[in-house]
C-alpha positions in Angstrom: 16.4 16.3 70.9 14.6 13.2 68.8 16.6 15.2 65.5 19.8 14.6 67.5 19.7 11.5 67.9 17.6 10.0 65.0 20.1 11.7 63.0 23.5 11.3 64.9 25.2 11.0 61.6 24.6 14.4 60.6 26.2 16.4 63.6 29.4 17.1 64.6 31.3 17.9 67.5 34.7 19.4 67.2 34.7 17.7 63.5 34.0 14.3 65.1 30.7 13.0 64.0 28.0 12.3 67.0 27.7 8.9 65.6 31.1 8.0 66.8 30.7 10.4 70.0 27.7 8.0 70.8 30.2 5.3 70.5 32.9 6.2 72.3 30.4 7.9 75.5 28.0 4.6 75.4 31.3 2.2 77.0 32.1 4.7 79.5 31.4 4.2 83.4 28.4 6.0 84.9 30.4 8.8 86.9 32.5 9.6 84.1 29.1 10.2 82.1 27.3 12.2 84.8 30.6 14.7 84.5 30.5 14.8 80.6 27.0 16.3 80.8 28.3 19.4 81.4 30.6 19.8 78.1 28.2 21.3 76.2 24.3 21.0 75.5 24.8 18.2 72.5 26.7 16.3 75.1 24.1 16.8 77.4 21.2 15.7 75.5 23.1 12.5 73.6 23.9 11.3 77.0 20.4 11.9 78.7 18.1 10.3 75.5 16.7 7.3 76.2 18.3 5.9 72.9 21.8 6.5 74.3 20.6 5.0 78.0 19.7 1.9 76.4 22.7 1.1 74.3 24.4 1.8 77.4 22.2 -0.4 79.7 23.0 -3.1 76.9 26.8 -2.5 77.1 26.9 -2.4 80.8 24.8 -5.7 81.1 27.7 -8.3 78.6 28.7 -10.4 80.6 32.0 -9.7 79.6 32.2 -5.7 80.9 33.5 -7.0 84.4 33.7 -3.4 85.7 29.9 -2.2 85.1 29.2 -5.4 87.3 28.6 -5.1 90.7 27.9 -6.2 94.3 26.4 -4.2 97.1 25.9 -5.1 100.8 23.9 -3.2 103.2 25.3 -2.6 106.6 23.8 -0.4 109.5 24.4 0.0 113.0 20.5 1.0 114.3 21.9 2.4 117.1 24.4 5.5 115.4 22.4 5.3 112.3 25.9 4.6 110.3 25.9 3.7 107.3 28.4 1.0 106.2 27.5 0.0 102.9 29.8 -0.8 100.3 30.1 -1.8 96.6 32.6 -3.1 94.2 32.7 -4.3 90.7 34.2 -7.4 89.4 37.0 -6.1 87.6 39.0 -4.4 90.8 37.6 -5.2 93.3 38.0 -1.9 94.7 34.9 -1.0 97.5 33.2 1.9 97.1 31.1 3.4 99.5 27.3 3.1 98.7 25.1 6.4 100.2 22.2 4.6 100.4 19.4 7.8 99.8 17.5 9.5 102.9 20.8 8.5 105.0 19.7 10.1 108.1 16.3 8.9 108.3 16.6 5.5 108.6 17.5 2.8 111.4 17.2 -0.4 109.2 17.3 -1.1 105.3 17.0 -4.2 103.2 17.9 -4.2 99.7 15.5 -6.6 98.2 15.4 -6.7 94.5 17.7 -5.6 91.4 17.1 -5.1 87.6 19.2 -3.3 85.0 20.5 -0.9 87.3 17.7 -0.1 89.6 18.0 -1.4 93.1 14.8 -1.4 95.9 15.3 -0.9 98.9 12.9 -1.6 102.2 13.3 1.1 105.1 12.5 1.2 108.2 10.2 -1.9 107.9 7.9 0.9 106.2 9.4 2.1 102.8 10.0 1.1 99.7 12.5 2.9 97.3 13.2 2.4 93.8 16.9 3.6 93.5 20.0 3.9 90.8 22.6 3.5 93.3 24.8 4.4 90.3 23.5 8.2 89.5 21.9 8.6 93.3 18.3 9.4 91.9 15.8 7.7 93.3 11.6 7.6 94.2 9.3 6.5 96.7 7.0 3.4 95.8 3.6 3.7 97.5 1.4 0.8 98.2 3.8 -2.3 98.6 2.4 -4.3 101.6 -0.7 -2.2 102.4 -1.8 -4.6 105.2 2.3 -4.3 106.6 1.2 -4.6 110.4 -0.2 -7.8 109.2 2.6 -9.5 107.9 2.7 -13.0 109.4 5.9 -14.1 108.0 9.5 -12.3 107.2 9.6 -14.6 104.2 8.5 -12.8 101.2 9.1 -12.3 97.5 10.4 -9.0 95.3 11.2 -8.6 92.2 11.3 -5.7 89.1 10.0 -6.9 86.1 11.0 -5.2 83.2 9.1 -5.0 79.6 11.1 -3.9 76.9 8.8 -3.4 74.0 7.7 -0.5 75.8 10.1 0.2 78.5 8.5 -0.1 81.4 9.1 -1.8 84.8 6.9 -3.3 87.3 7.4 -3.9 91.1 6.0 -7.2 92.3 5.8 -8.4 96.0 4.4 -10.9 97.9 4.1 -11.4 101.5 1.8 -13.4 103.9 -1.2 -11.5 105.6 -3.1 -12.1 108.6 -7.3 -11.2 108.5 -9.1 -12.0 111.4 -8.9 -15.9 111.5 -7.4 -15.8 108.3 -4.1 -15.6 106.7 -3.4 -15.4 103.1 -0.4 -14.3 100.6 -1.1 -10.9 99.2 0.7 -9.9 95.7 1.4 -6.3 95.4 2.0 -4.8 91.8 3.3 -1.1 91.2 3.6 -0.1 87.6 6.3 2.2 88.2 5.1 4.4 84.9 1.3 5.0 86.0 2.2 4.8 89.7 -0.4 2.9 90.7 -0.6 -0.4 92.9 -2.7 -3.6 92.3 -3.2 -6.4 94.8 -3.3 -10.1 94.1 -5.1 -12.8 96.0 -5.5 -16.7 95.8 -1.6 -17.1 95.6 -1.2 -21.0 95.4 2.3 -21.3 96.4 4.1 -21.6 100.0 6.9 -18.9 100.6 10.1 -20.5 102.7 12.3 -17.9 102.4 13.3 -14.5 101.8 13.8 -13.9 97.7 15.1 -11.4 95.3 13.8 -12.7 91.9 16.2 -13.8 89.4 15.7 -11.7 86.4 15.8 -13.3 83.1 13.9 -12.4 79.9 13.2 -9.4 81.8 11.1 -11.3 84.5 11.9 -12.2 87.9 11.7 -15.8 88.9 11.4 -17.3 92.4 11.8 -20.7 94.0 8.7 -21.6 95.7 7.2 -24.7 97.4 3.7 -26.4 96.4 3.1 -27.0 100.2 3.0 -25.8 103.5 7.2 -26.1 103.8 10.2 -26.1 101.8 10.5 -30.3 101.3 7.0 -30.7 100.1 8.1 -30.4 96.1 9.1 -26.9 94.5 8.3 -24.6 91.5 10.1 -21.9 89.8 7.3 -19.2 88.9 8.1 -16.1 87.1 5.4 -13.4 86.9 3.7 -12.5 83.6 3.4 -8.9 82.7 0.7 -9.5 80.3 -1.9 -11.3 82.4 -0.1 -10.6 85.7 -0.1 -13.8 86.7 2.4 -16.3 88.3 4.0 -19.3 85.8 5.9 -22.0 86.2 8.9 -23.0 84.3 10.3 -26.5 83.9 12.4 -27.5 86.7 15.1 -30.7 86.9 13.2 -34.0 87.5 15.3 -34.1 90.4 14.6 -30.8 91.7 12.5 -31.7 94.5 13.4 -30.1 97.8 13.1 -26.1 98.2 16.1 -26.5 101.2 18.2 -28.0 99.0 18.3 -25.7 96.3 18.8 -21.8 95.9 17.8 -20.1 92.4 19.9 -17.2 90.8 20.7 -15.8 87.6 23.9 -16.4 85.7 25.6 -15.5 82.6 22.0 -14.4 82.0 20.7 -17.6 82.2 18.3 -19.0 84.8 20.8 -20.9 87.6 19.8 -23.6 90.3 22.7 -24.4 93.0 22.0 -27.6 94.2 23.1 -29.2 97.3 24.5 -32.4 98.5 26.7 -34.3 101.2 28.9 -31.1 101.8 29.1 -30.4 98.0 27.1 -28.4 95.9 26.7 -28.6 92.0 25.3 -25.4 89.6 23.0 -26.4 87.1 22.0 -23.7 84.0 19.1 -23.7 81.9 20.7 -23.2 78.5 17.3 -22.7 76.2 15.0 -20.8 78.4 11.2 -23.0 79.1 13.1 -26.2 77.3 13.0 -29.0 80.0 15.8 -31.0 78.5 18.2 -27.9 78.8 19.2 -28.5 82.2 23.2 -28.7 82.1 25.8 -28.8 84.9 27.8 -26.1 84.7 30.3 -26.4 88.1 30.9 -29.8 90.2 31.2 -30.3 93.7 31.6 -26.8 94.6 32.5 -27.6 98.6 29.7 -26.0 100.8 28.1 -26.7 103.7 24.3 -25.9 102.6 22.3 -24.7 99.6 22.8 -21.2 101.0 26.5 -21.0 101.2 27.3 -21.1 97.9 26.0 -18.3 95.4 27.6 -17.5 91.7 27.7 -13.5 91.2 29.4 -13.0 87.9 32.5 -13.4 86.3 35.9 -12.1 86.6 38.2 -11.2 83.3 40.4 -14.9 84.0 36.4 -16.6 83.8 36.4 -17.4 87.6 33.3 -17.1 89.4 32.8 -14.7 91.5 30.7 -16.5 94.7 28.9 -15.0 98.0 29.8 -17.5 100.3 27.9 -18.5 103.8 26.0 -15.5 103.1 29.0 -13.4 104.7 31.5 -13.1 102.5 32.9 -12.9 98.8 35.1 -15.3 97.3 36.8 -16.3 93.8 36.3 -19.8 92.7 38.5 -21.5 90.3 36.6 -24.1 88.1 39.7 -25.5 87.1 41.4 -26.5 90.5 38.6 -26.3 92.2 40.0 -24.0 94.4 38.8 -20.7 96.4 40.5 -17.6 97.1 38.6 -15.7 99.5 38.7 -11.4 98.9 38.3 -10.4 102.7 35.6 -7.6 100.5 32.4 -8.4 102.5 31.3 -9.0 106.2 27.9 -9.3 106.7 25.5 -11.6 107.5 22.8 -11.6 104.6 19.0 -12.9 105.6 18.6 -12.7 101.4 17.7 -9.3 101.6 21.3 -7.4 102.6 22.8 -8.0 99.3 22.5 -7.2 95.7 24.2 -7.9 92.2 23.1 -5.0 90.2 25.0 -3.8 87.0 25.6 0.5 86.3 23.0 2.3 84.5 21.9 5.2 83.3 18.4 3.9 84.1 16.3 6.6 86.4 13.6 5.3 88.3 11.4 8.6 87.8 12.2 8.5 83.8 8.0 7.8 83.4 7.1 10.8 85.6 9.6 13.2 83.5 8.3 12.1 80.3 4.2 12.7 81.4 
């Protein structure tokens, strides 16, 4: 297999040399990929090395490859156990269904965090799943909120943290505890290669709502506030693989009030929304950690509250793609100001019934095959 693909210039299939198989196979969609595994066993292996899953993974993740973007919403009635979740990309905008795993075994699911293709999901208020909605595979993540019963607060914190120099990915959660008398924010790390689960404690900040982390640089980032509520001054931490520990990264001078603002990731920058008097305005950190590099990137977007407004990606005419009152998708025009709403998406989102999440090849129990 490693003399296949360290030497794709020396095979051949059908006269065509693997080096420009690679190519052709590494732009294709996910399902079309999944079906060319079965053409023969070069096919098979190309498409299944890691080599070929990252150039993929960096394909799929341009901006500009509308149709590997995507958007997923989670929709269940607890009562029938019917599952209504859908998907589309930004290309189409043609819904897909999306079989979220162990479909008959579950009354409730949140889908809580996102990073190059792997989704988690929360069941059942009792467990977590790391899945590729994309190929179907997925595993069970032991350990996340080991004190669950405890939880004080619905608001709480997920992210996957990826580290490319060695290609591994880390689950991080936080969520408030009650002991005894005492309550306190517990941080949960799974390293999804070893499988095991580390615990935090002496988390400084205040959670105020429900977040998926922003992923940029490979880290998630989170809006949190430095006091017991969301107006009593914010931070944007990101968690640090090497020392697992929580940073801060330079926020606006005006960034002041958690309620007013909602952090995302766009155009694979870091992205705050910011609200005010029935407008809202996006602002983009253009050089990662540099203070000064704060830069509006959309005016007076009309909205009603930091929440309503929420930039998903772009479509092939460079409109933005928006959630909207955290029900519904629509298409804003940065020209005319103008949206065009895609009747695509109906569902209340608390923060954790949605997901942007790109198609991958990406398999969440790649560490377990390769031990």
């Amino acid at each position: 297999m490693a003399e296949i693909i360290e030497n794709k210039s020396a095979y051949r299939d059908n006269g065509i040399p693997l080096e420009i198989v690679f190519n052709i196979l590494s732009r294709l969609p996910v399902k079309s990929l999944l079906q060319f595994k079965s053409v023969n066993k070069a096919w098979h292996a190309l498409i299944s090395s890691p080599e070929f899953i990252k150039e993929h993974l960096n394909r799929a993740s341009d901006i500009d490859n509308f149709i590997f973007h995507r958007f997923m919403y989670i929709k269940v009635r607890p009562f029938s156990r019917q599952d209504l979740s859908q998907s589309f990309d930004f290309s189409t905008f043609n819904k897909v269904p999306a079989r979220l795993p162990l479909n008959s075994q579950f009354v409730n699911a949140e889908v809580v965090a996102s990073c190059n293709g792997l989704v988690l999901l929360y069941m059942n208020h009792e467990k977590h799943l790391l899945w590729n909605p994309s190929t179907g595979n997925y595993k069970e993540i032991s350990g996340l909120h080991r004190n669950r019963l405890n939880i004080q607060s619905y608001n709480r914190l997920y992210g996957i943290a990826h580290d490319a120099s060695i290609d591994e990915y880390t689950v991080i959660s936080a969520a408030r505890v009650s002991h005894s008398q005492n309550q306190e924010t517990i941080v949960s790390v799974y390293n999804c290669r070893t499988n095991c689960c580390n615990y935090i404690t002496g988390f400084p900040y205040w959670i105020f709502r429900n977040q998926q982390g922003a992923v940029v640089n490979g880290a998630p980032h989170w809006l949190v506030s430095n006091g017991h509520g969301d107006g009593e001054g914010c931070a944007i931490i990101y968690f640090d693989l090497s020392n697992e520990t929580f940073k801060e990264v330079a926020k606006p001078d005006w960034a002041e009030n958690g309620s007013e603002l909602d952090l995302r990731a766009f155009k694979g920058l870091l992205c705050l929304v910011q609200y005010k008097r029935g407008y809202a305005d996006i602002w983009v950190m253009e050089e990662y950690g540099e203070p000064g590099s704060w830069n509006k990137l959309y005016s007076y977007v009309r909205s009603l509250s930091a929440l309503d407004v929420r930039p998903l990606g772009l479509t092939h005419d460079d409109e933005v793609v928006m959630e909207m009152e955290q029900s519904r998708v629509a298409i804003y025009n940065p020209e005319t100001r103008q949206f065009y709403d895609k009747n695509i998406y109906s569902c209340y989102n608390n923060g954790f019934k949605a997901v942007t999440y790109v198609e991958s090849l990406v398999s969440p129990n790649a560490w377990n095959e390769d031990m």
